[in-house]
C-alpha positions as CSV (number, residue, x, y, z in Angstrom):
1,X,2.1,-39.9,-56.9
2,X,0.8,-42.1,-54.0
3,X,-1.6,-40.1,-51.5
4,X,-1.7,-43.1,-49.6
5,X,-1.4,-42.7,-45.4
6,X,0.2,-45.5,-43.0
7,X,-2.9,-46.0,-40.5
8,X,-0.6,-46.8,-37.5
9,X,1.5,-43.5,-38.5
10,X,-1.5,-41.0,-38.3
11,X,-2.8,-43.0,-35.6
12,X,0.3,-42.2,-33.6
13,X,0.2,-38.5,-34.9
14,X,-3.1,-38.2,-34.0
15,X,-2.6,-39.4,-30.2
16,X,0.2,-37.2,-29.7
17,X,-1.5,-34.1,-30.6
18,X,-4.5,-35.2,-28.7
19,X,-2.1,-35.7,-25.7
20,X,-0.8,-32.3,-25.7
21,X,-4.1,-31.0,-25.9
22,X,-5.2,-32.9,-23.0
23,X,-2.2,-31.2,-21.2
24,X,-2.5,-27.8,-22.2
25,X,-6.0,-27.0,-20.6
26,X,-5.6,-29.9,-17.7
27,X,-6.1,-27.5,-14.4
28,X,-4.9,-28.2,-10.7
29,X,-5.9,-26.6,-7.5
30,X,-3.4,-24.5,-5.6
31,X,-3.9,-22.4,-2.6
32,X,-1.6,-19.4,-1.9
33,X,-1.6,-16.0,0.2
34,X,-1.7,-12.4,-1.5
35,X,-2.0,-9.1,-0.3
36,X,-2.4,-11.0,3.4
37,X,-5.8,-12.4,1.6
38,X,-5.9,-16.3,1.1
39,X,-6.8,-17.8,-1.9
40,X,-7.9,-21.0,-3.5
41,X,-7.9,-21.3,-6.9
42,X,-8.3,-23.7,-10.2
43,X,-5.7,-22.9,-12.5
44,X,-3.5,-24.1,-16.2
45,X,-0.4,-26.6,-15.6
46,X,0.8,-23.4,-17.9
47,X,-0.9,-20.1,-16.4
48,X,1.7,-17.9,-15.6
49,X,1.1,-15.5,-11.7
50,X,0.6,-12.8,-13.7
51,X,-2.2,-14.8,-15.8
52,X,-3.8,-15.7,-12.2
53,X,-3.6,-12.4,-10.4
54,X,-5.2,-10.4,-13.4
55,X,-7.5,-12.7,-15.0
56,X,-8.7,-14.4,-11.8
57,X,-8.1,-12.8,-8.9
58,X,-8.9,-9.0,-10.9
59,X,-6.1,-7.5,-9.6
60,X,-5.3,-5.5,-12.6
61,X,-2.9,-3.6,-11.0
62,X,0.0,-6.2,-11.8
63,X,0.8,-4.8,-15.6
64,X,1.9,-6.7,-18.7
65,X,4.9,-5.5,-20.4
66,X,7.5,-7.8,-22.5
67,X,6.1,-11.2,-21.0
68,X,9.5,-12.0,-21.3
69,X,10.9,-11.0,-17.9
70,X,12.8,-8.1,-19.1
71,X,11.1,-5.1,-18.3
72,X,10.0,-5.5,-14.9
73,X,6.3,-3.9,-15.3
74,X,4.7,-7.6,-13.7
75,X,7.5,-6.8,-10.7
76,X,5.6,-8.7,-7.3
77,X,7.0,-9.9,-4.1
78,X,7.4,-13.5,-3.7
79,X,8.0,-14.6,0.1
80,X,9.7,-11.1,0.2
81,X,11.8,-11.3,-3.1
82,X,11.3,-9.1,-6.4
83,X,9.8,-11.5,-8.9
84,X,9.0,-11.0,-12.9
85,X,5.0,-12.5,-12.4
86,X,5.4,-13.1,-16.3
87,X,8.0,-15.9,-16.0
88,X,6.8,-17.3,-12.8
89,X,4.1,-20.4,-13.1
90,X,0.7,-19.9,-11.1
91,X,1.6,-23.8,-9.5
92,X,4.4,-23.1,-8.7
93,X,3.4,-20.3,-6.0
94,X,1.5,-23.2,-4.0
95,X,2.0,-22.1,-0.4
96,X,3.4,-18.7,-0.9
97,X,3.4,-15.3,0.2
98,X,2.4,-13.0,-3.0
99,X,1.8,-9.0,-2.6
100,X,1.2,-6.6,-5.4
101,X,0.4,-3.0,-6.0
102,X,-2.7,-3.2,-4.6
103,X,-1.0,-4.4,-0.8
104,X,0.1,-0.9,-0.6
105,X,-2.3,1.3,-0.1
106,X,-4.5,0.1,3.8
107,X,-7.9,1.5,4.5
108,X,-7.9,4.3,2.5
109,X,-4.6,5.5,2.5
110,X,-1.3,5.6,0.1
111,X,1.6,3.6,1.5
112,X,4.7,5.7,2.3
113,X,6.5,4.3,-0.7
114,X,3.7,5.5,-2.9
115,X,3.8,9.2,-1.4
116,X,7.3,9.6,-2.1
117,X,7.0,8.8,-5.5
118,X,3.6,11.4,-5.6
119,X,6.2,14.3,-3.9
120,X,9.7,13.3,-6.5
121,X,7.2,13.2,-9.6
122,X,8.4,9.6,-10.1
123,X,6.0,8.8,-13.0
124,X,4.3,10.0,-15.8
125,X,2.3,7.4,-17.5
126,X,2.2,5.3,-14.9
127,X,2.4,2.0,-16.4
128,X,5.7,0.4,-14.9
129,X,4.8,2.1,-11.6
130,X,3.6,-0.9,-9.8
131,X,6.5,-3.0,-10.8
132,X,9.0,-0.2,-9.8
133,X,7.0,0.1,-6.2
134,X,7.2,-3.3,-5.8
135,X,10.9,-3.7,-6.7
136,X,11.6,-0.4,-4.3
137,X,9.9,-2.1,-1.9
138,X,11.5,-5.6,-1.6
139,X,14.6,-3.5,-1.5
140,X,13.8,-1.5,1.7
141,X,12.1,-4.4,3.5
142,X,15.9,-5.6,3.8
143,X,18.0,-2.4,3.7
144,X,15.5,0.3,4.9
145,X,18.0,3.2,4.3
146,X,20.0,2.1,1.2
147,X,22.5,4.1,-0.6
148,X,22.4,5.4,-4.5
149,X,24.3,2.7,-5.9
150,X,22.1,0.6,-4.1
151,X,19.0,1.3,-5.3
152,X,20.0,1.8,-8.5
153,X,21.5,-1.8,-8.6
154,X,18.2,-3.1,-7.2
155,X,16.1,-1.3,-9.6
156,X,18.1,-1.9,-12.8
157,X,15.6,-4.8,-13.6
158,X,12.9,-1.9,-14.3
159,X,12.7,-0.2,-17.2
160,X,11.0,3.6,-17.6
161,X,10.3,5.0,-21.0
162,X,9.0,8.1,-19.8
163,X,10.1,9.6,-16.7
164,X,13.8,8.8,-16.4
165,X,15.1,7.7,-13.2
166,X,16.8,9.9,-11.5
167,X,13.1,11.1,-9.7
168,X,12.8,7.2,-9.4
169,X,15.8,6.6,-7.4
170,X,14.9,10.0,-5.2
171,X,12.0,9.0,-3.8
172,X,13.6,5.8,-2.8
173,X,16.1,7.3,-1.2
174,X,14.1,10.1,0.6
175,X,12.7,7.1,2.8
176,X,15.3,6.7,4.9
177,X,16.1,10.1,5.2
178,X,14.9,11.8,8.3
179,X,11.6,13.9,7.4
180,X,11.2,11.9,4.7
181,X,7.7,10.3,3.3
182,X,8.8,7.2,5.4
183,X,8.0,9.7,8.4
184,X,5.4,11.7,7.2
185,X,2.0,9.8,7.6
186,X,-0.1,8.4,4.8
187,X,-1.6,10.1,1.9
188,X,-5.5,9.5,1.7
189,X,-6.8,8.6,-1.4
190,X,-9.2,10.5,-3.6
191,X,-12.6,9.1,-4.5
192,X,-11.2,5.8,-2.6
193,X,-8.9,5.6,-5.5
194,X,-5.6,5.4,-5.3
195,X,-3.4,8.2,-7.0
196,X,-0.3,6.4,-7.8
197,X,0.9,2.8,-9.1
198,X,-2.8,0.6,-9.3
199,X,-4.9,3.5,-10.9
200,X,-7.2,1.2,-12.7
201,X,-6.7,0.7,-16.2
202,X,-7.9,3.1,-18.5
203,X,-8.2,5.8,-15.6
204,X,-6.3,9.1,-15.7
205,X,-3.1,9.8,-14.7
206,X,-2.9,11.7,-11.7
207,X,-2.9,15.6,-11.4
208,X,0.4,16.9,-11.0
209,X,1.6,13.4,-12.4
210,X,1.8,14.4,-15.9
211,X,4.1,16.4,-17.3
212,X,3.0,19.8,-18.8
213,X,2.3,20.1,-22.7
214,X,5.0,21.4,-24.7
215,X,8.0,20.5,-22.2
216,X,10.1,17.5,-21.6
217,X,10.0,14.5,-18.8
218,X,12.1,15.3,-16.1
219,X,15.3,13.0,-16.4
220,X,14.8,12.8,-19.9
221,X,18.2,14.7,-21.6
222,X,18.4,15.2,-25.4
223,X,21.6,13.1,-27.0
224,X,24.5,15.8,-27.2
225,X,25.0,16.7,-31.3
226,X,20.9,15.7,-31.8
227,X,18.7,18.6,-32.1
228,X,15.1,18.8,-32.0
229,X,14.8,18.9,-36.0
230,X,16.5,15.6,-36.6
């Protein structure tokens, strides 16, 4: 058996790997706007937004779920659309208008959207929270009072494991109800940190967030014929 290697072959294997090496770490300026903050940053031909806002902006807030733009956890608002951050490159958000979590809460105080979700116990762990904020959002910037089926069609992009969604699509709905959080002021923060949807990570989840030991999530209704045993 011949070990023997055409030069020009390996030669030609060898500049192809180095090529795509070359292109995987070759970096290009891009400026954009988030959170009404501009920005100007170095980043990856293949750095996703969710890549730039958590790793170089620090705004953690912004969760990874799937990375596959299913579950809706990395949810921002593009030039006023919902947008999975995950499947979206950094470059190409070159110009735009980005807000997260984090552009909820001004000086201090919880945005209306986040209150609502704080008085319909809308979350329990608290990790698709910012996406679902950001997807309720988007939604009310455009139809400020929307119907059920509405939200629910505008939310369906956002998955919950834990809390169900029927709190969810409440405290949507309370604000464009007359009395609702929509009318009722901000909620300050505590400790100058916010209670619900960009608690930083590793931080507790809010009192009166969780649900009590020994009972079940709200929303959350055992499969008829299953009990507890099986």
């Amino acid at each position: 058996m011949s070990c023997a290697t055409d030069n020009t072959t390996t030669y030609s294997i060898s500049n192809e790997i180095a090529s795509a090496m070359t292109r995987s770490v070759n970096k290009k300026p891009i400026q954009l706007m988030v959170n009404d903050q501009f920005y100007d940053a170095i980043v990856s031909e293949n750095a996703t937004l969710l890549t730039l806002l958590r790793e170089e902006l620090g705004l953690t807030g912004t969760k990874e779920g799937c990375g596959a733009g299913e579950c809706g956890a990395c949810t921002v608002i593009i030039n006023g659309k919902p947008v999975n951050s995950c499947m979206v490159l950094a470059l190409e958000c070159q110009g735009a208008e980005v807000r997260t979590i984090e552009g909820e809460h001004k000086e201090g105080q919880l945005s209306d959207l986040q209150q609502a979700f704080i008085e319909h116990n809308a979350f329990q762990c608290g990790f698709c929270t910012p996406g679902m904020i950001m997807s309720a959002r988007a939604l009310l910037q455009v139809n400020p009072t929307p119907s059920k089926e509405e939200i629910i069609e505008a939310m369906e992009g956002n998955l919950c494991r834990c809390t169900g969604y029927e709190s969810i699509v409440s405290a949507i709905e309370s604000m464009g109800k007359p009395g609702g959080a929509s009318e009722g002021g901000n909620m300050p923060l505590i400790g100058n940190v916010p209670l619900i949807g960009d608690v930083p990570e590793g931080g507790d989840v809010p009192e009166g967030g969780a649900v009590p030991e020994g009972s079940d999530p709200p929303g959350i209704n055992e499969p008829e014929g299953v009990s507890e045993d099986e």
